[in-house]
SEVORO-697576 format. One record per residue (C-alpha): residue number from 1; residue in three letters; x, y, z. Coordinates in steps of 0.5 Angstrom, whole numbers, plus 500, padded with zeros to 3 digits. Layout:
    k    r    x    y    z
  NUM  ALA    X    Y    Z
...
This chain:
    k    r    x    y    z
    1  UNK  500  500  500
    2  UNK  503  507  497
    3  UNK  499  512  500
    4  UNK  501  517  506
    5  UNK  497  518  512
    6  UNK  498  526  515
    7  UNK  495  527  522
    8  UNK  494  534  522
    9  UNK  492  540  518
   10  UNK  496  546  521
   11  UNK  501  549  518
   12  UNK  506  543  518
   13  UNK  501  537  516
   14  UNK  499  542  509
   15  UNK  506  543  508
   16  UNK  509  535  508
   17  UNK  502  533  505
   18  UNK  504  539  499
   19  UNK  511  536  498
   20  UNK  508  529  499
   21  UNK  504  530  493
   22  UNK  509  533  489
   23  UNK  512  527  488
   24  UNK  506  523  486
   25  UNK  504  520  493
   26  UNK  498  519  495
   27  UNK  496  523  501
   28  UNK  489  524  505
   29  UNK  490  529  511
   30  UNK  486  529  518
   31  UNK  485  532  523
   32  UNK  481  533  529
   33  UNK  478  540  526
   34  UNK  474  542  521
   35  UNK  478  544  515
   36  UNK  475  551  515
   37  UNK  479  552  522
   38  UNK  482  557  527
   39  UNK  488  554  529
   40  UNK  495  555  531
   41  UNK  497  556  524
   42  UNK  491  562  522
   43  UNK  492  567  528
   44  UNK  499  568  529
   45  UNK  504  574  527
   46  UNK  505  571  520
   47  UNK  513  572  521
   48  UNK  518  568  516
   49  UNK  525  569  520
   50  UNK  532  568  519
   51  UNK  534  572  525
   52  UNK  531  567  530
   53  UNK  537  562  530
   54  UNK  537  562  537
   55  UNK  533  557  541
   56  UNK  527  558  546
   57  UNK  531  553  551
   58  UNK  537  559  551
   59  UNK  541  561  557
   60  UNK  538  566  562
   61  UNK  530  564  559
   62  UNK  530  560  566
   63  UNK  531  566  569
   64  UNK  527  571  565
   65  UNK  521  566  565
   66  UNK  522  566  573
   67  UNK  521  573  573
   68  UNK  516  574  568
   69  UNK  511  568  571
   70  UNK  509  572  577
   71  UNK  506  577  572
   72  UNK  499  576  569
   73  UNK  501  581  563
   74  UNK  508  578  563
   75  UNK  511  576  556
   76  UNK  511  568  559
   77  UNK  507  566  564
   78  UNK  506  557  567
   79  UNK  500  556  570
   80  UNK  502  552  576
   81  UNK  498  545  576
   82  UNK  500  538  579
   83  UNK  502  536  572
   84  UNK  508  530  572
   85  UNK  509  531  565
   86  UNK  509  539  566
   87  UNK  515  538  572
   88  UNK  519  533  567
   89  UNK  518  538  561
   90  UNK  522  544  565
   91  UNK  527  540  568
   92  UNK  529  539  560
   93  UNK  527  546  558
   94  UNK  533  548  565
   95  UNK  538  542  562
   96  UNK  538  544  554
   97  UNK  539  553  557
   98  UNK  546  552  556
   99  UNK  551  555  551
  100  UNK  554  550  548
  101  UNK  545  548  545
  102  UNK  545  555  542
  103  UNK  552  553  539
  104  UNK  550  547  536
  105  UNK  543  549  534
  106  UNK  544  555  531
  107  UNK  547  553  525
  108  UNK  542  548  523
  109  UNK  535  553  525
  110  UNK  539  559  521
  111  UNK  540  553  515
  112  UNK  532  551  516
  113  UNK  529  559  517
  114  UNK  533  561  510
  115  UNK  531  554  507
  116  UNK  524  555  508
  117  UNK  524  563  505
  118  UNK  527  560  499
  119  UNK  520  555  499
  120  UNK  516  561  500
  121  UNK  520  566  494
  122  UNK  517  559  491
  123  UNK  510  558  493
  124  UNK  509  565  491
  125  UNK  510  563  484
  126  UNK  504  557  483
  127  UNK  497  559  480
  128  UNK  494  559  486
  129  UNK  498  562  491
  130  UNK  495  569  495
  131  UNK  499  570  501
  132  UNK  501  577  500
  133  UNK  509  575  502
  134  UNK  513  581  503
  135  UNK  520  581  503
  136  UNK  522  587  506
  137  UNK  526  585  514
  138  UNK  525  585  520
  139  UNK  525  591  526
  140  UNK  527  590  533
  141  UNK  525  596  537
  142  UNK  528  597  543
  143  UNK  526  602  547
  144  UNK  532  603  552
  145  UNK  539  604  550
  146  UNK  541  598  554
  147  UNK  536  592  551
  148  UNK  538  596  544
  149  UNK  545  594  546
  150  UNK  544  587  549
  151  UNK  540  586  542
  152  UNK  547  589  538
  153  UNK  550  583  542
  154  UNK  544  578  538
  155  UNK  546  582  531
  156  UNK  554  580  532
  157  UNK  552  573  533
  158  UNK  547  573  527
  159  UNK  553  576  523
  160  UNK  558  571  525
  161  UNK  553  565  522
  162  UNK  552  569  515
  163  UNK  545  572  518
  164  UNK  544  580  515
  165  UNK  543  583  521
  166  UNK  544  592  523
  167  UNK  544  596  529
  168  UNK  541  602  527
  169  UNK  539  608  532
  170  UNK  533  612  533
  171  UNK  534  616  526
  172  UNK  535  611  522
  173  UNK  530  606  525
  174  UNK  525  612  524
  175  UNK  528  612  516
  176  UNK  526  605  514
  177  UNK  518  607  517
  178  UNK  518  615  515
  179  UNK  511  615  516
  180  UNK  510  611  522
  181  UNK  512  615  529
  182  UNK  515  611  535
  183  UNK  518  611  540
  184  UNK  525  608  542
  185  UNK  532  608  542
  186  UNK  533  604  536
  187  UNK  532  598  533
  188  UNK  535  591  530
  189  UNK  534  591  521
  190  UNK  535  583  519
  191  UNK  533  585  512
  192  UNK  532  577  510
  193  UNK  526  576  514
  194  UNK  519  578  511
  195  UNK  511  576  513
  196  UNK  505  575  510
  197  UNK  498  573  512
  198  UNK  497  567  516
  199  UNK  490  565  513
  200  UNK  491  566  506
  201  UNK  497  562  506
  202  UNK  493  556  509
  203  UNK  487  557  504
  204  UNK  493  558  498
  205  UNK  496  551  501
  206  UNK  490  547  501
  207  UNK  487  550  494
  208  UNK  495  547  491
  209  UNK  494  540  495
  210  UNK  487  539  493
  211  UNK  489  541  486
  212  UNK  494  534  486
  213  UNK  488  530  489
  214  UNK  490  530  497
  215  UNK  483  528  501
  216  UNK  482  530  507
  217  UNK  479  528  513
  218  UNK  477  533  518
  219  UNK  473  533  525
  220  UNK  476  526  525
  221  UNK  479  524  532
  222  UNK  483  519  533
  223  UNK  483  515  539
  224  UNK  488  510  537
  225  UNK  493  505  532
  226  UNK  494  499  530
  227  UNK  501  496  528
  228  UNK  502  490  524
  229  UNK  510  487  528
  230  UNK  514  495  527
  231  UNK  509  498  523
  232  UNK  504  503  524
  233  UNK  497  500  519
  234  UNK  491  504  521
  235  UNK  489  510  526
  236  UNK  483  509  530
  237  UNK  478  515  530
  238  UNK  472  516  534
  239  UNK  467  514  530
  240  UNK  469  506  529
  241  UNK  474  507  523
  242  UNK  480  504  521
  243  UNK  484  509  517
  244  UNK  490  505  513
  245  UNK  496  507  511
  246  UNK  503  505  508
  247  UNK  505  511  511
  248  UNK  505  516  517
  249  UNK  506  522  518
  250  UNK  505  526  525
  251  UNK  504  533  525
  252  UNK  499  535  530
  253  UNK  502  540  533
  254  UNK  500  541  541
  255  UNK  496  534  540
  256  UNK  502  530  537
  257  UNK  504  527  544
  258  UNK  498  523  546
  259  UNK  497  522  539
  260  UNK  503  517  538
  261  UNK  502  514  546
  262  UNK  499  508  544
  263  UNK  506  507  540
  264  UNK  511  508  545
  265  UNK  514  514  543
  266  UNK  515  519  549
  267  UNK  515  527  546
  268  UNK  516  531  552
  269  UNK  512  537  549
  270  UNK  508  543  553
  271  UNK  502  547  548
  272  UNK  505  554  550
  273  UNK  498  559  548
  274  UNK  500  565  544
  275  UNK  494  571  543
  276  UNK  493  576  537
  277  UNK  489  582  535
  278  UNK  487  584  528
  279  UNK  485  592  527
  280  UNK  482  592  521
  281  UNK  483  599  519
  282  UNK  489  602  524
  283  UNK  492  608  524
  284  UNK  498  607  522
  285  UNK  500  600  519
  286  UNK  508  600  518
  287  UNK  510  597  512
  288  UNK  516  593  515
  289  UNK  514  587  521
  290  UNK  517  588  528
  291  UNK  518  585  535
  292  UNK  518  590  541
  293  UNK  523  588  544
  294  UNK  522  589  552
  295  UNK  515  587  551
  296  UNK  516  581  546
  297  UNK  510  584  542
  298  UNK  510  582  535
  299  UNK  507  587  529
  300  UNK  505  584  523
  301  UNK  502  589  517
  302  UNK  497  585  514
  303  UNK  493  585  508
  304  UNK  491  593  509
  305  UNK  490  591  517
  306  UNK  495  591  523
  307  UNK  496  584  527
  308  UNK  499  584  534
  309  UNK  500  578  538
  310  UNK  504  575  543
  311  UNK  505  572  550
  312  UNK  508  565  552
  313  UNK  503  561  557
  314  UNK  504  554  559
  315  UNK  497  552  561
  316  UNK  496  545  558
  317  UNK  491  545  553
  318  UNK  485  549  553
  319  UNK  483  556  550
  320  UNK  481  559  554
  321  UNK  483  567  553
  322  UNK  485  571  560
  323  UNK  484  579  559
  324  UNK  489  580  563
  325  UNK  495  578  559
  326  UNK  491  580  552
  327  UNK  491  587  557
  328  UNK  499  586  557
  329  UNK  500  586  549
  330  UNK  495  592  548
  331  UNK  498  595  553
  332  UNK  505  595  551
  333  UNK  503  597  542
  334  UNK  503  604  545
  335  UNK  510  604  549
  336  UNK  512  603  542
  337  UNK  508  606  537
  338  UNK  505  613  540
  339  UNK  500  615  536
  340  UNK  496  608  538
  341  UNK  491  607  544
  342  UNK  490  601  548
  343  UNK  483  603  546
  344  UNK  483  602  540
  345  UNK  483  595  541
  346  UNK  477  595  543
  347  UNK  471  591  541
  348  UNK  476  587  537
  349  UNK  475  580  539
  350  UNK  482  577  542
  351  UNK  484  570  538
  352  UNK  489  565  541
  353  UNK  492  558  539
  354  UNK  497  553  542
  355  UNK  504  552  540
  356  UNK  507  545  540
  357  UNK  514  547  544
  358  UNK  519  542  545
  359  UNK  524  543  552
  360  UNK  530  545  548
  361  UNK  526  549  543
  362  UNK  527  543  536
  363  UNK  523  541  532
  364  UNK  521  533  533
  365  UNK  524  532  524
  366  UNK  525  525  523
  367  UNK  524  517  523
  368  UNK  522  514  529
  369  UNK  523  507  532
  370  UNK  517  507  535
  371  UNK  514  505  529
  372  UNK  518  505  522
  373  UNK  513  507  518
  374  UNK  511  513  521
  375  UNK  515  521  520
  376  UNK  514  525  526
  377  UNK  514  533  524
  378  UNK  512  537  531
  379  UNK  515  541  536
  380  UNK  516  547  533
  381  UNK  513  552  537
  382  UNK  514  559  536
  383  UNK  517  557  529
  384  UNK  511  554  526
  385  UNK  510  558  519
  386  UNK  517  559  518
  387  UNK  519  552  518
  388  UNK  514  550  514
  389  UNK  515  549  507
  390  UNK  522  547  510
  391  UNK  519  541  514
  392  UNK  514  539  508
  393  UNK  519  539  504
  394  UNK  524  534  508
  395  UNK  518  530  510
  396  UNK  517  530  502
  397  UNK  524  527  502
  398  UNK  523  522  507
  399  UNK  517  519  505
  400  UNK  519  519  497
  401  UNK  526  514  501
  402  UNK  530  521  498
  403  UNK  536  523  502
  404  UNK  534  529  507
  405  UNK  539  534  505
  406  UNK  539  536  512
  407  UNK  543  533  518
  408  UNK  536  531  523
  409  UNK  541  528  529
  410  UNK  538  534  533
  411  UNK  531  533  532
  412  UNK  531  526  533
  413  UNK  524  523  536
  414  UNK  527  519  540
  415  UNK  532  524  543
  416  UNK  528  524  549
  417  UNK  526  516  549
């Protein structure tokens, strides 16, 4: 049996079902939400970012996370809960913050970000593409000298690896944005980031799959799996199917790890829930995306509107919107971008998604033992977007039997196990 089963129809799972089917495989995708959804891939900031070669799991993230977490309008916050699974995620999270991770991980998410925007300069050219990419960098607005130097810092590292990177201050931030006031001591220019719009992307992609005969298969839940000795043969779904496969892949994102606990396989993962604001008619919309430094507030123009969002919470998985940290990211626009109120926030319904996060802050890429006929592409937190077209195009690889070009030793799902 030649056909691909894909878990998951997020950012990631279109992506690895888009590859797939270029190399003539046979490939339905499920998942446990309509296909017409509001999920993590539709929400976010949209950003494609070169310049995120560091790791969540980096030196003084502990530290910072501690501080933070007792402020409920903080960047990061954990929800404290008994939860075995929460306890033994952070203590992989303390161990991975050291120096020599970032040193060994930098150089491969540097390779995968700068892959995945040449995907993406790819994907804009098919017919049914309409995602509106805009090549045009990234700002990181600092609004004190000294978060501009510790960003400065970051700016030399991404030089070291080849990443375009520019310390500007504050004249020369305002230059780039000469229609825009704000107020800040400068900025970091990382000219090879770009952005687009999260959910034409989505619609772009499934257009493209369904053009190449993918089927999918949503509001369907999966509540187990069979196995034929080392294979994977069929998922089990709540309506009493058997989906069989000659293939997997699990790209389920902050499900993934209950997923594959009928296998075996242990992903030690925590859905870190992030919120957006969307204003349809804002009063000045930039033309270039940015992250306010101090805050970790992501802006993001797009299609004529301006989408804001941010925030870290580790509270399991549930959707539930806290006012007080949406509070925290509308608070903060302002501090940055003067001309803006928090109350023009008002009236506009906050959105939040669930990010898979990995304790060393790497994708789950990769054949697992666990089952020898099943990917798994998970685990990519905050990165999502950017690495998708990367991660499809390597899950396509695998599951043609071609070499990946990518050493995934880093990445293993078996790392933890």
């Amino acid at each position: 049996m030649d056909n691909v089963v894909i878990i998951g129809q997020g950012i990631i799972g279109l992506c690895s079902a888009f590859y797939a089917a270029r190399r003539g495989l046979k490939v339905t995708v499920i998942d446990r939400q309509p296909l017409a959804q509001n999920g993590c891939s539709y929400g976010n900031a949209g950003m494609i970012v070169p310049s995120h070669f560091i790791p969540l799991a980096a030196p003084g993230m502990v530290a910072l996370g501690l501080k933070w977490m007792w402020n409920p309008e903080s960047p990061f916050y954990i929800k404290p809960r008994p939860d075995i699974d929460l306890a033994a995620w952070a203590l992989k999270f303390w161990k991975a913050a050291t120096p020599a991770h970032v040193r060994r991980s930098s150089p491969l998410l540097r390779d995968l970000h700068l892959a995945s925007r040449a995907c993406y300069e790819e994907l804009a050219t098919l017919p049914e593409a309409d995602f509106g990419l805009v090549k045009k960098g990234l700002l990181m607005l600092c609004r004190t000298a000294r978060t501009l130097e510790e960003e400065a810092h970051t700016a030399e590292h991404a030089r070291t690896l080849g990443v375009p990177a520019e310390v500007l201050d504050a004249a020369a931030t305002a230059a780039l944005e000469p229609g825009i006031r704000m107020s800040v001591a400068g900025a970091v220019y990382f000219p090879k980031d770009c952005h687009l719009t999260p959910d034409r992307l989505m619609q772009s992609l499934v257009r493209a799959c369904r053009s190449m005969g993918v089927k999918f298969l949503p509001d369907t839940e999966i509540t187990g799996c069979q196995r034929d000795g080392k294979r994977l043969r069929a998922l089990c779904t709540a309506r009493g199917e058997e989906i069989e496969g000659g293939q997997f892949v699990l790209a389920g994102g902050s499900w993934s790890a209950e997923t594959v606990k009928p296998l075996g396989l242990r992903l030690p993962m925590q859905a870190g829930k992030g919120y957006s604001l969307t204003l349809p008619n804002p009063r000045q919309s930039p033309e270039i995306c940015s992250i306010l430094a101090e805050a970790r507030v992501a802006v993001t123009p797009m299609a004529g509107g301006l989408r804001v969002g941010g925030t870290m919470e580790i509270a399991g998985l549930n959707t539930t919107i806290s006012p007080r940290r949406v509070r925290g990211i509308v608070n903060a626009v302002p501090d940055y971008y003067p001309d803006f109120s928090p109350a023009d926030f008002d009236g506009l319904q906050p959105w939040c998604g669930l990010r898979p996060c990995s304790p060393d802050g790497l994708p789950y890429l990769g054949r697992t033992a666990a089952a020898e006929n099943l990917v798994v592409a998970t685990g990519h937190s905050m990165m999502g977007i950017s690495l998708g077209p990367v991660t499809g195009e390597i899950v396509g690889r695998l599951l043609a039997g071609e070499a990946s070009s990518f050493d995934l030793g880093l990445m293993s799902p078996d790392r933890y196990v």
